[in-house]
C-alpha positions as CSV (number, residue, x, y, z in Angstrom):
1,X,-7.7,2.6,15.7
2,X,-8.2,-0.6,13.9
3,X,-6.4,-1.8,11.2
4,X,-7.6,-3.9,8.4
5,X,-5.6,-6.7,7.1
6,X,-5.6,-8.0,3.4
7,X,-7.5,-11.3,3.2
8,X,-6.9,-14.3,0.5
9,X,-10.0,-12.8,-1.7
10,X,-10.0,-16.3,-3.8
11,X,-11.1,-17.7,-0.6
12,X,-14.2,-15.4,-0.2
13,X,-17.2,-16.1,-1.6
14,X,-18.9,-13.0,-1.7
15,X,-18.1,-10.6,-4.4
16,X,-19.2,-7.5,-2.6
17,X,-16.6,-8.4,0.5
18,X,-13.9,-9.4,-2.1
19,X,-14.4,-5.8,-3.6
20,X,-14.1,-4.0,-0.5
21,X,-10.9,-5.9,0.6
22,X,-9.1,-5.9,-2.2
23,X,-9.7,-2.2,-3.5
24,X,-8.9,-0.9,0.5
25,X,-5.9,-3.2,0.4
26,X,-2.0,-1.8,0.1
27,X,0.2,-3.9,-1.9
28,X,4.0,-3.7,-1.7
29,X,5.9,-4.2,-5.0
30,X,9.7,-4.6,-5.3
31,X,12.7,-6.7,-6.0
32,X,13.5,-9.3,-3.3
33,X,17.3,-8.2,-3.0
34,X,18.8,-4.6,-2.5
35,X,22.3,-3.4,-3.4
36,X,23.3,-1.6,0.5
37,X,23.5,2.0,0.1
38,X,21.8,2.4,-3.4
39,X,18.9,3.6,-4.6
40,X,15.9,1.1,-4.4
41,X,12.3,1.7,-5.8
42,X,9.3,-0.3,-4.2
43,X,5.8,0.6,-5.8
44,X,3.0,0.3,-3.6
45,X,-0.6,0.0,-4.9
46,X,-4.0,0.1,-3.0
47,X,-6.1,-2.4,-4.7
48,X,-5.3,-5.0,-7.4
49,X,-8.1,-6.3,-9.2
50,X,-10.3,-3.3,-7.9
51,X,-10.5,0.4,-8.1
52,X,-11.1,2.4,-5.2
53,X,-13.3,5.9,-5.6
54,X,-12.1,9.2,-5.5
55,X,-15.0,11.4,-3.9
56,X,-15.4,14.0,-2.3
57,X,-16.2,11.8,0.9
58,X,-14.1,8.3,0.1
59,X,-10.7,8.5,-1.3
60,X,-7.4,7.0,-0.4
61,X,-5.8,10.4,2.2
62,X,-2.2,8.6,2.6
63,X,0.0,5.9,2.0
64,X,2.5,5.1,4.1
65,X,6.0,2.7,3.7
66,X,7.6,1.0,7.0
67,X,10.3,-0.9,8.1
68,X,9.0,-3.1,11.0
69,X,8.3,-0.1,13.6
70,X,9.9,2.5,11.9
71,X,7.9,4.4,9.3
72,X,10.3,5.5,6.1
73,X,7.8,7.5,3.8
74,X,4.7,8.6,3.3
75,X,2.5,10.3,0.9
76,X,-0.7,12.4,0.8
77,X,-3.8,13.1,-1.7
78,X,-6.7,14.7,-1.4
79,X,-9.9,14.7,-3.0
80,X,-9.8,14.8,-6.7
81,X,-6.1,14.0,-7.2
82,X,-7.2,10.8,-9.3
83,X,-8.9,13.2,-11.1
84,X,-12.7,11.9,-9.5
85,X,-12.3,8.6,-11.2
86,X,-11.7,5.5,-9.3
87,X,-8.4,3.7,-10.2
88,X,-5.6,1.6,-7.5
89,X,-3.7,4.7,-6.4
90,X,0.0,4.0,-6.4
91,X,3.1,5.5,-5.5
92,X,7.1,4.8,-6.1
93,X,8.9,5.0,-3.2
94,X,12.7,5.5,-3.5
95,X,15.0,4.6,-0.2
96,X,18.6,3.5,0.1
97,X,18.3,0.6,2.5
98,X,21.6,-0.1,4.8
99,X,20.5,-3.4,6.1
100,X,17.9,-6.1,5.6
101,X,14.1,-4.8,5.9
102,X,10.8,-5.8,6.5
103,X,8.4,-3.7,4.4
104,X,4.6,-3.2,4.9
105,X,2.4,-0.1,3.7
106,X,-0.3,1.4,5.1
107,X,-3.3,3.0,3.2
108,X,-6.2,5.3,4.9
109,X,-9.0,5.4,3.4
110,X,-11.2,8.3,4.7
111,X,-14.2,6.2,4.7
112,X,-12.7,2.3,5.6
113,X,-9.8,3.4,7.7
114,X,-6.5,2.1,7.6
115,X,-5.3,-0.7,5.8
116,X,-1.9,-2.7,6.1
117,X,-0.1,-4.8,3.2
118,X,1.1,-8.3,4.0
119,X,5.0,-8.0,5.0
120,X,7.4,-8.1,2.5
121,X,11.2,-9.1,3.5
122,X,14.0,-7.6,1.8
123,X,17.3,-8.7,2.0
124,X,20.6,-6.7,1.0
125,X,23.4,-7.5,-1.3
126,X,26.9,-5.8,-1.1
C-alpha cells in the first residue's frame, strides 16, 4: 500500500493539490517533553487549513498513533460520525510514555488512502 506524505503546501502552487494534501494530512500535536510514567495527551488532527468530507464514500476510517514501528493507538469512524459535514477530524490520545518516542500518525482515508504525519520526537523528563 502506498503512503502519502505531508508536503510543504506554501511551496505548491496549485490550490487544488494544496487542498488535497493538506485536508488528507495527519498532524501530531503535543508538548516536546513527557514526565516518565504519567499521563501524556498528544492531539492528532487530519488537515489544518482544510476540511476533509464526511460521505458516505470519502471520510477519514482511522487514525492511528506510533512509536517508530510500534503502533500505540488507534481509532475508528464511520460514515457520518462528523455528522456529514466536512471538518479536520481529530482525536486526543492519552499514553504514559516510559522512554523517549518518536511519534507519527497515520490517517486512512477511504477514498486517498493512507496518510503519515511528519515525525515528532518526544523526549522524557523524570
Amino acid at each position: 500500500m502506498k503512503i502519502n506524505k505531508y508536503e510543504d503546501i506554501s511551496q505548491i502552487e496549485r490550490e487544488a493539490k494544496r487542498d488535497y494534501i493538506d485536508r488528507h494530512s495527519a498532524f501530531v500535536h503535543c508538548e516536546d517533553v513527557a514526565k516518565r510514567g504519567e499521563k501524556f495527551t498528544v492531539k492528532v488532527q487530519v488537515g489544518d487549513e482544510y476540511l476533509h468530507p464526511d460521505d458516505f464514500d470519502h471520510y477519514i476510517s482511522y487514525i492511528q498513533l506510533w512509536d517508530g514501528e510500534k503502533m500505540l493507538a488507534q481509532t475508528n469512524f464511520t460514515a457520518g460520525a462528523m455528522g456529514s459535514n466536512p471538518s479536520q477530524v481529530e482525536v486526543d490520545f492519552h499514553i504514559v510514555p516510559s522512554r523517549k518516542m518518536k511519534l507519527t500518525a497515520t490517517a486512512f482515508c477511504t477514498k486517498h488512502g493512507l496518510w503519515e504525519s511528519d515525525a515528532k520526537v518526544i523526549e522524557m523528563a523524570d
